[in-house]
Residue, then its C-alpha position, 0 to 999 in steps of 0.5 A: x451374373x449370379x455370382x456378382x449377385x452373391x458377392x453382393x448380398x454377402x457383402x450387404x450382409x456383413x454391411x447390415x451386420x456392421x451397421x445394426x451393430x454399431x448403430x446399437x451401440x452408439x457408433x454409428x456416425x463415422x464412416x472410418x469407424x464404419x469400415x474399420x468394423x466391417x473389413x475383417x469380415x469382408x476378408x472373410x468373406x473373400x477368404x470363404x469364397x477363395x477357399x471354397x471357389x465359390x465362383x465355380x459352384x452353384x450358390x447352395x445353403x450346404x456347403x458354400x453358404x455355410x462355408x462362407x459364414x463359418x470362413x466371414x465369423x472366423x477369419x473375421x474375428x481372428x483379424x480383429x483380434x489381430x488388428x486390436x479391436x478385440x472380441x467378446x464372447x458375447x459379440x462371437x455368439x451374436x456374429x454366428x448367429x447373425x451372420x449363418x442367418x443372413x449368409x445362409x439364409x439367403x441362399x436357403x430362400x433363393x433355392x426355395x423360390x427356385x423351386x416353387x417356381x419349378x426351376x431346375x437346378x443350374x450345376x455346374 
């Protein structure tokens, strides 16, 4: 069960990222637009998780969650490349930052909170 929790917090992760984006740049309306932005760094996403096994591990910051940021921000961006969507330099630095933040962050609080509560550690 934890693994479809984070499966589904990375992909509400790239979903925010997708609609903060768009909605500050006026796009926000079309739900085709919506997924055209969004599914290179969803096969991000799965391409970090396949690369990591991230099913088999326990859902620490270091490595996987910055395995699956780095694999979602690269992946992402060479399939838009590839696809014609194009990158900037500026949205690439805005999508690191964005995205290390969220992937890596929400696994950096849960451990937190695991300890504060004085969990012990679930290795696998």
């Amino acid at each position: 069960m934890r693994n479809v929790v984070a499966g589904v917090l990375d992909v509400c992760c790239v979903l925010v990222f997708v609609g903060i984006g768009r909605s500050s740049h006026d796009e926000a309306g079309s739900v085709s637009g919506f997924l055209g932005t969004a599914w290179p760094f969803l096969v991000g996403i799965a391409a970090g998780w396949a690369l990591l096994r991230v099913w088999r591990r326990r859902a620490d910051a270091v490595p996987v969650g910055v395995g699956v940021w780095l694999s979602t921000v690269a992946v992402g961006m060479v399939l838009r490349v590839v696809s014609g969507q194009g990158i900037a330099f500026t949205f690439v630095l805005v999508a690191l930052v964005f995205l290390g933040l969220v992937l890596v962050g929400w696994r950096g609080a849960a451990r937190g909170l695991e300890a504060a509560r004085g969990d012990k550690p679930e290795r696998v």
